[in-house]
DODO-542997 format. One line per 10 residues: number of its first residue (from 1); for each residue x, y, z of N, C-alpha, C. Coordinates in Angstrom, 3 decimals. Example, Ala and Ser with C-alpha at 12.3 -4.5 7.8 and 13.67 -1.06 7.14 Angstrom:
2
1 = 13.190/-5.690/7.800/12.300/-4.500/7.800/13.200/-3.300/7.800; 12.850/-2.250/7.080/13.670/-1.060/7.140/12.900/0.030/7.870
//
This chain:
188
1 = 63.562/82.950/-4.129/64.021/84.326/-4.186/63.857/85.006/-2.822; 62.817/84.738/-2.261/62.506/85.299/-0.717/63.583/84.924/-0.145; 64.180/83.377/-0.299/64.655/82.680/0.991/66.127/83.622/1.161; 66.683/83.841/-0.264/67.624/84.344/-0.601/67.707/85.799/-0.064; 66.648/86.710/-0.127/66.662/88.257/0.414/66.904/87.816/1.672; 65.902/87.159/2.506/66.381/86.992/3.625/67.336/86.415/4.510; 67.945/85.781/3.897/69.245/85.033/3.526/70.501/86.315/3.788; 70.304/87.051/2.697/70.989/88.508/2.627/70.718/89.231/3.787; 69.655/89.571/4.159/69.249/90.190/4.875/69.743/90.211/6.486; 69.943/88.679/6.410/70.259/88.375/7.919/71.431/88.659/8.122
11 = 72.729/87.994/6.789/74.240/87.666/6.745/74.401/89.475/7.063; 74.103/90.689/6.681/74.276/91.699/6.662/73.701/92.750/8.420; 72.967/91.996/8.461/72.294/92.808/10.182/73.629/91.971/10.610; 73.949/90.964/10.649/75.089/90.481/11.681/76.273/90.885/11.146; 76.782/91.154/9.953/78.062/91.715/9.617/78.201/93.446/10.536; 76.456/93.793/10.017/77.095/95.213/10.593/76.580/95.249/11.989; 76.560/94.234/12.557/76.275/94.523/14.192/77.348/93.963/15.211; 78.204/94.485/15.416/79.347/94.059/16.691/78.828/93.045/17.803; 79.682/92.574/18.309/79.614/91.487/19.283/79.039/92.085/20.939; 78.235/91.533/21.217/78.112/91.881/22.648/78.464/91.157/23.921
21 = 78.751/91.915/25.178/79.307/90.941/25.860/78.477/91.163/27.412; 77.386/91.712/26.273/75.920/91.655/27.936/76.043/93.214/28.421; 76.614/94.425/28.014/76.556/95.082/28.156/78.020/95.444/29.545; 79.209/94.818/29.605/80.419/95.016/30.436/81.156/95.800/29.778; 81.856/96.352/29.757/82.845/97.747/29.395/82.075/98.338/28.476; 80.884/98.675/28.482/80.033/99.371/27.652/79.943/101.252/28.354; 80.900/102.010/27.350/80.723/103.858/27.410/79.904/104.021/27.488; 79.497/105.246/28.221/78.494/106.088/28.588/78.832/106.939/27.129; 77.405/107.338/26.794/77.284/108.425/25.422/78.169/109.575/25.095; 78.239/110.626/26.780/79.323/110.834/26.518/81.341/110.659/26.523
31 = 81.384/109.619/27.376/82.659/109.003/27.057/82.908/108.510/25.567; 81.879/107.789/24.730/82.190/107.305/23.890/82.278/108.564/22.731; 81.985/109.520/22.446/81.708/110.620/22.246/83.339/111.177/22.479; 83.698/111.103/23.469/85.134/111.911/24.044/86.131/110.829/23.510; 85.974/109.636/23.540/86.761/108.675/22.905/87.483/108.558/21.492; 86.539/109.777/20.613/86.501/109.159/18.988/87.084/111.114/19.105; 87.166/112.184/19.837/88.206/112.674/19.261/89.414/112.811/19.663; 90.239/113.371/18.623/91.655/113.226/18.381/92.207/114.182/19.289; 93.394/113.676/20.422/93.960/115.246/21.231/95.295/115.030/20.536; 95.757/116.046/20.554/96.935/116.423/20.396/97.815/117.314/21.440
41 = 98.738/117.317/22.376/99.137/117.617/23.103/100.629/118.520/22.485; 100.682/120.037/23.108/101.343/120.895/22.551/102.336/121.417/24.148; 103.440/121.813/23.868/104.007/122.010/25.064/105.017/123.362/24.432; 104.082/124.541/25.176/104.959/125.752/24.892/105.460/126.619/25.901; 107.084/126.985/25.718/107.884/127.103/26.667/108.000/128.817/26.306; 107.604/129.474/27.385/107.712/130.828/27.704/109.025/131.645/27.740; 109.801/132.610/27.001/111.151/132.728/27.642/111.357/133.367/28.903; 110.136/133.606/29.429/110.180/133.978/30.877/110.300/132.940/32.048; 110.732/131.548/31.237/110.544/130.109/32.160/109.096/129.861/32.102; 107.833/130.470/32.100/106.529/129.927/31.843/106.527/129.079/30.898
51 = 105.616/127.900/31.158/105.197/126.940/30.399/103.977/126.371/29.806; 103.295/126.247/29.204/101.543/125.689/29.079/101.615/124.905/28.111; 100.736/123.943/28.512/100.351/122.451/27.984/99.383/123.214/27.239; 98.827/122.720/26.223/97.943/123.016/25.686/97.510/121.694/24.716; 96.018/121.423/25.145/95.972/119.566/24.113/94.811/120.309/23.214; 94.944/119.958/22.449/93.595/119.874/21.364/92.346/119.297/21.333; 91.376/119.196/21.425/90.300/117.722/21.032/89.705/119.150/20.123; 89.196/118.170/19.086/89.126/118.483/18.232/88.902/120.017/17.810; 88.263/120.612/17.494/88.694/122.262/17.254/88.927/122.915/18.261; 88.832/122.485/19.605/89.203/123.072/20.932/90.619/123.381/21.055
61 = 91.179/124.095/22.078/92.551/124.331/22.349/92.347/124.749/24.011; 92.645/123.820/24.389/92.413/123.910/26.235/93.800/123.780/26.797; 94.249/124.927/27.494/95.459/125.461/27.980/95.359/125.340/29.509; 96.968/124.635/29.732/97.319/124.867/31.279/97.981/125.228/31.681; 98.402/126.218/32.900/99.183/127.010/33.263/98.964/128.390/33.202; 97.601/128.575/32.423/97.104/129.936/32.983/95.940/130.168/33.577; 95.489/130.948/34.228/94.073/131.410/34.859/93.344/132.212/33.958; 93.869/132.915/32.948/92.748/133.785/32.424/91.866/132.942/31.412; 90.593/133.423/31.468/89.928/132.675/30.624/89.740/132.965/28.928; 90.764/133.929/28.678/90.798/134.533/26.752/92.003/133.852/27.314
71 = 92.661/133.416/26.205/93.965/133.528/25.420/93.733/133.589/24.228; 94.737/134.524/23.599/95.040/135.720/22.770/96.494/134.583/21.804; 96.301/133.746/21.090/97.650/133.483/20.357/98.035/134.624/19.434; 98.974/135.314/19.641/99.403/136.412/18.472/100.629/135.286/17.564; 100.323/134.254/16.278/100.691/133.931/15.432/101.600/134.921/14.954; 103.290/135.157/14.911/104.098/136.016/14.129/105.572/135.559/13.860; 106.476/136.293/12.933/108.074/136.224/12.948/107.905/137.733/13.020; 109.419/137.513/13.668/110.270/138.789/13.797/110.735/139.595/13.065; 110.760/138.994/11.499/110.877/139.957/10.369/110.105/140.709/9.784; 108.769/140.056/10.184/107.538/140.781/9.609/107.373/142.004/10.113
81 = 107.284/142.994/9.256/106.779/144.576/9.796/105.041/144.495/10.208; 104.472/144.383/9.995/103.183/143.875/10.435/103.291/143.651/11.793; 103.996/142.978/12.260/104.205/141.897/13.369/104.752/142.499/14.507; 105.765/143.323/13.627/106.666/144.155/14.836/105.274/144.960/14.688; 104.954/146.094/13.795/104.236/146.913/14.707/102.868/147.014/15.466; 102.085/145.464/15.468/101.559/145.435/16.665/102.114/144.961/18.156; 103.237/144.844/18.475/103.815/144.553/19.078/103.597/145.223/20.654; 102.950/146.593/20.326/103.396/147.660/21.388/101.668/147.761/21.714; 101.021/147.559/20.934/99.359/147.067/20.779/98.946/146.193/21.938; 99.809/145.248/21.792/99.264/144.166/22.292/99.619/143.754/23.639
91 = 100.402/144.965/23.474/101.286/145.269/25.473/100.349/145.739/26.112; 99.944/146.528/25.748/99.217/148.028/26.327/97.746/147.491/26.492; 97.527/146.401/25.552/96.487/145.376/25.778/95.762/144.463/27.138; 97.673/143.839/26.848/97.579/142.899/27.870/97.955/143.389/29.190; 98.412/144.806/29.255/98.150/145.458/30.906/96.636/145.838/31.220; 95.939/146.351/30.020/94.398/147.334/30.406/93.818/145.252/31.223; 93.833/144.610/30.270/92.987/143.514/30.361/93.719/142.258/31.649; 94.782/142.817/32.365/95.869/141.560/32.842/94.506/141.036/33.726; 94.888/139.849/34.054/93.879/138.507/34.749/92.731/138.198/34.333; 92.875/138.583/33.016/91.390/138.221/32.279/91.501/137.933/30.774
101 = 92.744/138.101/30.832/93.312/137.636/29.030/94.838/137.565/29.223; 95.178/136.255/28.429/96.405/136.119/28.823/96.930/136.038/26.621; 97.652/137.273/26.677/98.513/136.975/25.178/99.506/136.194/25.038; 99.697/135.347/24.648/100.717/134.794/23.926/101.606/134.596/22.078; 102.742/135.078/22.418/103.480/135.770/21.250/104.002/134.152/20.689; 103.632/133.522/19.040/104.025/132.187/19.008/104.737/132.129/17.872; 105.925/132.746/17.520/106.804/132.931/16.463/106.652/131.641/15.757; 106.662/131.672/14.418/106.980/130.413/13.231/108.578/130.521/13.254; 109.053/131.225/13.613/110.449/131.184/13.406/111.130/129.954/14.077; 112.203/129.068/13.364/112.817/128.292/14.360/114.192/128.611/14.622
111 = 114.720/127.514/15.582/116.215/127.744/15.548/116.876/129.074/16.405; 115.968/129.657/17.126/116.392/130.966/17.376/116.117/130.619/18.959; 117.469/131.492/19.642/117.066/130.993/21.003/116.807/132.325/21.891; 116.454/131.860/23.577/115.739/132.659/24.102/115.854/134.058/24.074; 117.795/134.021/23.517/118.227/135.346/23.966/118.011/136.455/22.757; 117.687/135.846/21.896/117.284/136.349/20.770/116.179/136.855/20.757; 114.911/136.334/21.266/113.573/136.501/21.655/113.001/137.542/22.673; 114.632/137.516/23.674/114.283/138.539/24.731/115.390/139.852/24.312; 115.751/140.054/23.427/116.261/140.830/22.384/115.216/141.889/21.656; 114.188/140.809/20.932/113.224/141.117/20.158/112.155/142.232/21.606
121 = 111.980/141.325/22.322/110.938/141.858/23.503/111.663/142.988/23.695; 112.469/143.508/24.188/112.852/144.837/24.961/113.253/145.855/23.945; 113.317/145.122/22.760/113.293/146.264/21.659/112.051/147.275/21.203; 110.966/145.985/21.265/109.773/146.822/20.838/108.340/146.724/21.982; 109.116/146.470/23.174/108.242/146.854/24.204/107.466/145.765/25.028; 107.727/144.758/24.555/107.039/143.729/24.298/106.723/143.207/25.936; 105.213/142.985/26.510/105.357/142.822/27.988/104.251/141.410/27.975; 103.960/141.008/26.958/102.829/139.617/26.806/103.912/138.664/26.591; 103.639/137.146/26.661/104.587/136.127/27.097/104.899/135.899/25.518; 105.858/135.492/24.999/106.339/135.068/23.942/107.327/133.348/24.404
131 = 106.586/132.437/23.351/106.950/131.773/23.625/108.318/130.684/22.595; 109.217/129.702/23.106/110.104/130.078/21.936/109.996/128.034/22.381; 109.663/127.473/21.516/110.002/125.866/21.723/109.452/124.943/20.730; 109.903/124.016/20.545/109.753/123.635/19.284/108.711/123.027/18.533; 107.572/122.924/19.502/106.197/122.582/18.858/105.860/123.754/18.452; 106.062/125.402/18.417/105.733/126.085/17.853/105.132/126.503/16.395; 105.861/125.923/15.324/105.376/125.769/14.254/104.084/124.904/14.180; 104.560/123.548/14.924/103.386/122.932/15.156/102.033/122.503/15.210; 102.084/123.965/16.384/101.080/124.575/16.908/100.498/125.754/16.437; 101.109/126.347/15.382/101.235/127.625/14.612/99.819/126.639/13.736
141 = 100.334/125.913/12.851/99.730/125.196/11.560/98.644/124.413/12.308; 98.687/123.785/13.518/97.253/123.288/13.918/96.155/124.343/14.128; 96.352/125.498/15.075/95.590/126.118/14.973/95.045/127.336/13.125; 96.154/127.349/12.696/95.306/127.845/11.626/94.821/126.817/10.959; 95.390/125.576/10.571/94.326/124.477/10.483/92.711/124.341/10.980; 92.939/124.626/12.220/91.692/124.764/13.097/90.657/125.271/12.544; 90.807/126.995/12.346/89.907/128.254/12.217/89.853/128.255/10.536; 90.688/126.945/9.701/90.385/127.137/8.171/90.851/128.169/7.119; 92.348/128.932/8.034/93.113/129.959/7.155/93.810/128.973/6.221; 94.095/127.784/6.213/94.921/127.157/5.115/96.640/127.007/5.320
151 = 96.830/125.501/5.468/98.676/125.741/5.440/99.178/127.133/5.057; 99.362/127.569/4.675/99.942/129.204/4.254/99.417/129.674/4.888; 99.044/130.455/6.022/98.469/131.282/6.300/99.328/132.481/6.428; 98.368/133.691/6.934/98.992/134.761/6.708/99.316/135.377/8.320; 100.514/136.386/8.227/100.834/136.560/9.723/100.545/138.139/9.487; 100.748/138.633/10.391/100.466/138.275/12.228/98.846/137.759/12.145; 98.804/136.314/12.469/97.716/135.672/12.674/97.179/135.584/14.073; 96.110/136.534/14.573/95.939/136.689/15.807/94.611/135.592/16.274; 94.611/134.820/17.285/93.249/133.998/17.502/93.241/133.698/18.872; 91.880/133.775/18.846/90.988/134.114/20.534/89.999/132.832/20.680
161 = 90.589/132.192/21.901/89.873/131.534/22.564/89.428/131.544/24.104; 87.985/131.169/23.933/87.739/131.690/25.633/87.430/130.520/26.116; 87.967/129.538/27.064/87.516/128.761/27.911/87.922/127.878/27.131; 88.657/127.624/26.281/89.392/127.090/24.821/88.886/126.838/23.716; 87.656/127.408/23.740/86.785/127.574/22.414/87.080/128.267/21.187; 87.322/128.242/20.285/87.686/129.250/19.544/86.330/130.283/19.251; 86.860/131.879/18.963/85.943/132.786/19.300/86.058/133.189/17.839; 87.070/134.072/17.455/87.563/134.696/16.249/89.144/134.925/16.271; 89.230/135.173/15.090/90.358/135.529/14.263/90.899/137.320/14.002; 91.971/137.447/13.598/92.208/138.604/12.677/93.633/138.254/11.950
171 = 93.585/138.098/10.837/94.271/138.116/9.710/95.050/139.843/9.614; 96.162/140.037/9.881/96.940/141.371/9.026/97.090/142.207/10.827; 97.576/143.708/10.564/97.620/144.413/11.771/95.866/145.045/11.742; 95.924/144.681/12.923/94.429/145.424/13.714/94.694/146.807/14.552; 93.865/147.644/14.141/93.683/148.889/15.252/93.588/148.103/16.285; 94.285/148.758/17.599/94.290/148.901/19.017/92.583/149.104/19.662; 92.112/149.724/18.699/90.863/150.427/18.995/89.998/149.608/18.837; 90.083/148.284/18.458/89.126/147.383/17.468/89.271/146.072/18.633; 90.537/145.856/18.854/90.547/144.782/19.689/90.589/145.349/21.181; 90.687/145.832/21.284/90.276/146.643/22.905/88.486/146.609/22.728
181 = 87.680/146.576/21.709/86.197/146.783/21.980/85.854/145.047/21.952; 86.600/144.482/21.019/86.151/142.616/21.072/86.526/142.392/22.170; 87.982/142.712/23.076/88.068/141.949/24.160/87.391/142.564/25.535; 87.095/143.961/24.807/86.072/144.083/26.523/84.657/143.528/26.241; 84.295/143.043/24.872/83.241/141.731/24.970/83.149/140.179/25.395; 84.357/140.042/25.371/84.892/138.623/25.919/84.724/138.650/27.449; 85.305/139.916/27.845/85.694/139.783/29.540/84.367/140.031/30.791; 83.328/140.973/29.608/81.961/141.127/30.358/81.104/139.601/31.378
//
């Protein structure tokens, strides 16, 4: 009965122990660490011609092509009244705060092109980048994926990341007054 446990015992340390090869292409803790998460690479096109990469690892969202260290995704469609009327909010925002928060406008809407978008902008004031390309939805559903609002989520879905961390959320229209006091906590 012994010979047999140990018998077991052994067949199982070597099943669950991988092969070694003396320690040659062996990761450092954190490479191997950076290895096992998942990026996802997002490419959103500005209708101002701006562009930003933006990859994922795992709840992160690390953006290129801008300098400020907030970005501001304002999650919306163009039909939504909600949506339109922070619109003029989030202008007046992104002038008090420019080089230190960069908004971006990320319609679920598809199919709709730039001129439509820069239609929407000069109607309701609109001076933060809106972006119109087709990972949008995409990128809409990863990040509320992300922060745990649920496939459905609800718009205007606003979310703040600093340094691509995610910070917080706001679900529905926000006072002007409310996010002007979170983001002069971000920028301190």
């Amino acid at each position: 009965m012994i010979h047999r446990l140990t018998f077991a015992a052994l067949t199982a340390l070597l099943l669950f122990t991988g092969c070694s090869d003396s320690g040659q292409n062996r990761q450092q803790p954190d490479e191997a660490a950076n290895a096992l998460i998942a990026k996802t690479v997002y490419t959103l096109d500005g209708i101002d011609g701006s562009r930003f990469e933006i990859t994922k690892e795992g709840g992160d969202f690390l953006i290129k092509g801008t300098p400020e260290p907030v970005v501001v995704y304002d999650i919306f469609a163009t039909w939504c009244p909600p949506c339109r009327a922070e619109a003029p909010h989030l202008s007046s925002l992104q002038k008090k705060f420019a080089g230190k928060i960069r908004i971006i406008g990320v319609s679920i809407e598809e199919g709709m092109d730039n001129a439509y978008y820069q239609r929407f902008a000069k109607d309701h004031d609109i001076t933060y980048t809106l972006v119109n390309s087709p990972d949008n939805s995409r990128f809409a559903r990863a990040v509320a994926s992300a922060i745990g609002v649920g496939r459905d989520f609800p718009i205007p879905l606003m979310v703040v990341y600093k340094n691509g961390r995610y910070v917080r959320h706001y679900s529905g229209l926000v006072p002007e007054e409310m996010l002007e006091s979170d983001f002069r906590q971000l920028v301190q």
